[in-house]
N, C-alpha and C positions, 0 to 999 in steps of 0.2 A: 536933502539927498540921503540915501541910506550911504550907512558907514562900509566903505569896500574893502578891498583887500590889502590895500593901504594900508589903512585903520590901521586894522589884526597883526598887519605885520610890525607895524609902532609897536604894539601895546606886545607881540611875541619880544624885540626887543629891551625894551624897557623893564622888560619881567628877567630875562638873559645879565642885563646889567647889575639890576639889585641883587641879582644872584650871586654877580662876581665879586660886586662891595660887600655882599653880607657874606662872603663865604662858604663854600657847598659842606653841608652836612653829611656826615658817611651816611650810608642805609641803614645799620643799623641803629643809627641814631631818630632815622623817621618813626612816628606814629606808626605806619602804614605795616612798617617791617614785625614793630614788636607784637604787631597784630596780626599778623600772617604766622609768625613763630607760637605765639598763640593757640592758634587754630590746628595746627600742623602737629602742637604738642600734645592736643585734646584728640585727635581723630587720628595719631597711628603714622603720619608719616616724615617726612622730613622737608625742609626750605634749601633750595640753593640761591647761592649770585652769581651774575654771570660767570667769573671764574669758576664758578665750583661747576658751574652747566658747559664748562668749555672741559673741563680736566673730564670732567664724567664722559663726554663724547668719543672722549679717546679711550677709552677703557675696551677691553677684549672681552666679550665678546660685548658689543655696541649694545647699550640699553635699545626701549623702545623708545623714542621722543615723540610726546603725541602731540600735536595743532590741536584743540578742540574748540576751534573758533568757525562760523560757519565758513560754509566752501567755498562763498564767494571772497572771502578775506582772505582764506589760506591759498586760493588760486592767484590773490594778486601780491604773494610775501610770503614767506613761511623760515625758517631755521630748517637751512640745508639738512637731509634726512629724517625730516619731521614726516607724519605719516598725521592723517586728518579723520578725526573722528567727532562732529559736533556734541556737543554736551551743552545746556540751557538750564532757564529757571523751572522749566520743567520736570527736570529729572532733579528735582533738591530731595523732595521727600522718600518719590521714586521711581524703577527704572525699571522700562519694558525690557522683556527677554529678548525683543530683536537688537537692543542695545545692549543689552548684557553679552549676549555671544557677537555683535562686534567686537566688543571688547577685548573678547577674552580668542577671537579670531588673531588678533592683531600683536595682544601680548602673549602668547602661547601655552602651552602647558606648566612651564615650568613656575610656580609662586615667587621662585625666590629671585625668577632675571626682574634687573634693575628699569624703572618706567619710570621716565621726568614725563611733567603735565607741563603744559605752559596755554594762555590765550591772549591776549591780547595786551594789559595792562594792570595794574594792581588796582585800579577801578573795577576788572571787570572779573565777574564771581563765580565765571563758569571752570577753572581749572582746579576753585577750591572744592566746587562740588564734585569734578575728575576723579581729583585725587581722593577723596574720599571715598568715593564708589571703588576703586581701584583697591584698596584696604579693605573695605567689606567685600568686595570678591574673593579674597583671601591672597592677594599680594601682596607680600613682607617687605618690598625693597621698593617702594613708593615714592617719590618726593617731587614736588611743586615747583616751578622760574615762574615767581611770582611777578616781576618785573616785565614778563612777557615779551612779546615780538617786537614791539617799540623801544624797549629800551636794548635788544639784541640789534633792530636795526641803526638803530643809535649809535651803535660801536657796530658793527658792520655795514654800512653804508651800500657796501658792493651787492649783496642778495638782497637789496629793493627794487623793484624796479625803476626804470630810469623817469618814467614818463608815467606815474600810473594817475589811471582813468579815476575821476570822481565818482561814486556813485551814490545819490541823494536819495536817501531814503524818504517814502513817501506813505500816502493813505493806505494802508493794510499789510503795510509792514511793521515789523516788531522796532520795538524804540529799545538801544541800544541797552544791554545791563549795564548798570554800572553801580557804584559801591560810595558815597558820597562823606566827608566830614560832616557832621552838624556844630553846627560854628553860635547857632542863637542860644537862646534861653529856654527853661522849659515852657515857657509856652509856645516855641515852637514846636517842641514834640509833645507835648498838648495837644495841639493844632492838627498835626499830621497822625494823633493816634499813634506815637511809637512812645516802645518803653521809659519809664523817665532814666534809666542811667545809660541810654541809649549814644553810644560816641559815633555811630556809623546811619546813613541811612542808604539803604537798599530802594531804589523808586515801588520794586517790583512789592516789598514789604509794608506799603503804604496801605492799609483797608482799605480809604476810598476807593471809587467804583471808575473813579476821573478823577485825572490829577493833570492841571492846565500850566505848562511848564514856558518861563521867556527864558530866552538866550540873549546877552548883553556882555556889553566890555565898559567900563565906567571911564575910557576915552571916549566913546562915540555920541557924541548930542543927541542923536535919534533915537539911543536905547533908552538915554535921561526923558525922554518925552514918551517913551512908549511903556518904561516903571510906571511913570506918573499914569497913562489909561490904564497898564495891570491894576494898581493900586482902585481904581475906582471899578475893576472886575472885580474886584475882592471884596470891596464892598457891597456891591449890587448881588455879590451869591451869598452872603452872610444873611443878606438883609431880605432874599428870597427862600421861602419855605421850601417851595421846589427845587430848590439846587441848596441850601446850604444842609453838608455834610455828603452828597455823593459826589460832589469835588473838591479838591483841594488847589492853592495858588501856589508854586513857587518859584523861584528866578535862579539860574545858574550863571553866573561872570565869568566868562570864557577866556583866559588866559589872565586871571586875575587873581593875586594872591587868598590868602584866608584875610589877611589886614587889609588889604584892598576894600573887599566883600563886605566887612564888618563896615569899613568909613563909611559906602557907597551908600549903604542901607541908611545909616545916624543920616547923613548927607538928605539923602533925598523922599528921610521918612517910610522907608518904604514899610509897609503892613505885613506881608505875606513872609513864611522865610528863603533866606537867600546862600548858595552854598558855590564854590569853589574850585574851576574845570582848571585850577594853574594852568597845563600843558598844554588844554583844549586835546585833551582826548575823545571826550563825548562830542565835543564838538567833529572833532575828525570821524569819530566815524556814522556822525548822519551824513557826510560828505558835502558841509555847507561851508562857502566862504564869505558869505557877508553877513552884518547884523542890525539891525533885532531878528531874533524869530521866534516866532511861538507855536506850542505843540499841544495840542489834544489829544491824548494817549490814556484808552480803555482797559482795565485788566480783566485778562479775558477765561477762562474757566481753569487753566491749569496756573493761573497767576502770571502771567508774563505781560506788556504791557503792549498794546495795540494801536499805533497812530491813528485815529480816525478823520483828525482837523489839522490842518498846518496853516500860520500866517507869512507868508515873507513880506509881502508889501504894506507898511503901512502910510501910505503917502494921503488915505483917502477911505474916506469909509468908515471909520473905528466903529463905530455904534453899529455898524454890522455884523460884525466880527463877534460882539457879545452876543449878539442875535443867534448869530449860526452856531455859536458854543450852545445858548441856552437849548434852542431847539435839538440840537443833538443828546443833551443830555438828558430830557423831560420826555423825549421819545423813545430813551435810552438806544439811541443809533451806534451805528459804528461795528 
């Protein structure tokens, strides 16, 4: 049987508990933070935490607070007086004039009134490229909630909705951004073509042309059985002229530490590299509850990544599965 909602919810536990014996680390003590202050210190703007995104709210006259998560996310959650202006991997390098005069529709004439960005989670990399764009427009008073709507609803509970609806993403829609540790060795970023002093991996900044992604928790048996078939896709596209090098293999553990991810790998040998959803944020927002699952996702001419294959069932069939990969990708479909 595939692992249900059960599972996930153990293994959401289990990860909650080791958090309480080891102790919660401040923010600014995470990787993730010094690397947002970082970024913020290179490009012109400034980092809040929630406090400092809560005292700024109240301030006279009210900055602008922008959502730039798409509309369908900001329609189901947002930070009461957030205003929604999507931003993507698209606009990194750069940015149409119909987006620029939103923009600057939204934040008005004046350079010097106050604009927090925020999107989603500290995974997700569209508020860094915001706030940047925001600074090259020439606004002075810039700053980032890198911790985003998840951890706002987190401490506010009450502007979520009560009931909200699933929505699984699917074939020709965009596979979520997100912003990943690299936990291996260099020849994992070897493997994936990124720089060798590389601490972060971007999916969307992967070369290849396809990059064949599992979803796993190293509670569930059926993700250990369904490693073990990745692992022999990983072999079989190495060992094929035709596919080795316009795809790449990697595994993400969905609510599974960086220690976790490292054993799992020693554990079950695995080939391909493997990285680190703790929270199950990426997982949350393809809108999926059970596991394994696995994704075929194309990057498509401005770099963003493109589902074009999904598995959820593997009860039957496996060697098909590689089949419909192969052919997708030898056709270059999707």
């Amino acid at each position: 049987m595939r692992c249900s909602r059960a599972v996930v919810h153990l293994a959401m536990v289990v990860m909650a508990a080791t958090a309480l014996l080891a102790g919660q680390a401040s923010a600014a003590d995470e990787i993730w933070w010094r690397d947002s202050l970082e970024k913020a210190e290179r490009e012109g703007y400034k980092v809040v935490t929630l406090q400092g995104l809560a005292e700024r709210l109240q301030q006279t006259p009210p900055p602008l607070l922008l959502d730039v998560r798409p509309d369908y996310e900001y329609r189901s959650g947002h930070i009461p007086g957030a205003s929604n202006l999507e931003f993507d991997l698209g606009d990194k390098l750069q940015l149409n004039q119909a987006k620029k005069q939103a923009f600057q529709d939204l934040a008005g004439p004046d350079k010097a009134r106050a604009v927090i960005i925020y999107c989603r989670s500290i995974s997700c990399i569209r508020s860094e490229i915001a706030a940047r764009w925001a600074v090259r427009l020439g606004y002075t008073n810039v700053a980032r909630f890198p911790a985003g709507w998840y951890e706002w609803k987190r401490r506010h509970p009450e502007d979520a909705p009560k009931e909200p609806q699933k929505r699984v993403l699917g074939v020709g829609e965009y596979f979520p951004e997100c912003r990943l540790a690299i936990l291996g060795s260099e020849e994992d970023r070897k493997y994936l073509d990124m720089p060798e002093d590389s601490k972060w991996l971007a999916l969307q900044d992967v070369p290849a042309e396809y990059v064949l992604i599992e979803f796993y928790n190293s509670l569930c048996q059926d993700c250990v059985r369904q490693t073990n078939a990745m692992n022999d896709y990983y072999r079989r596209i190495e060992e094929d002229p035709a596919m080795r090098g316009r795809i790449k293999v990697m595994g993400i553990g969905v609510f599974n530490t960086k220690r976790a991810v490292v054993k799992f790998r020693k554990k079950n040998k695995v080939l391909f590299p493997l990285f680190s959803d703790r929270n199950g944020l990426v997982f949350e927002c393809l809108g999926q509850t059970s596991l394994p699952l696995a994704y075929l996702v194309r990057k498509d001419a401005a770099g963003r990544r493109v589902i074009v294959h999904m598995r959820t069932d593997f009860q039957n069939a496996q060697g098909d599965f590689y089949r419909q990969i192969r052919n997708i990708v030898t056709a270059g479909g999707g």
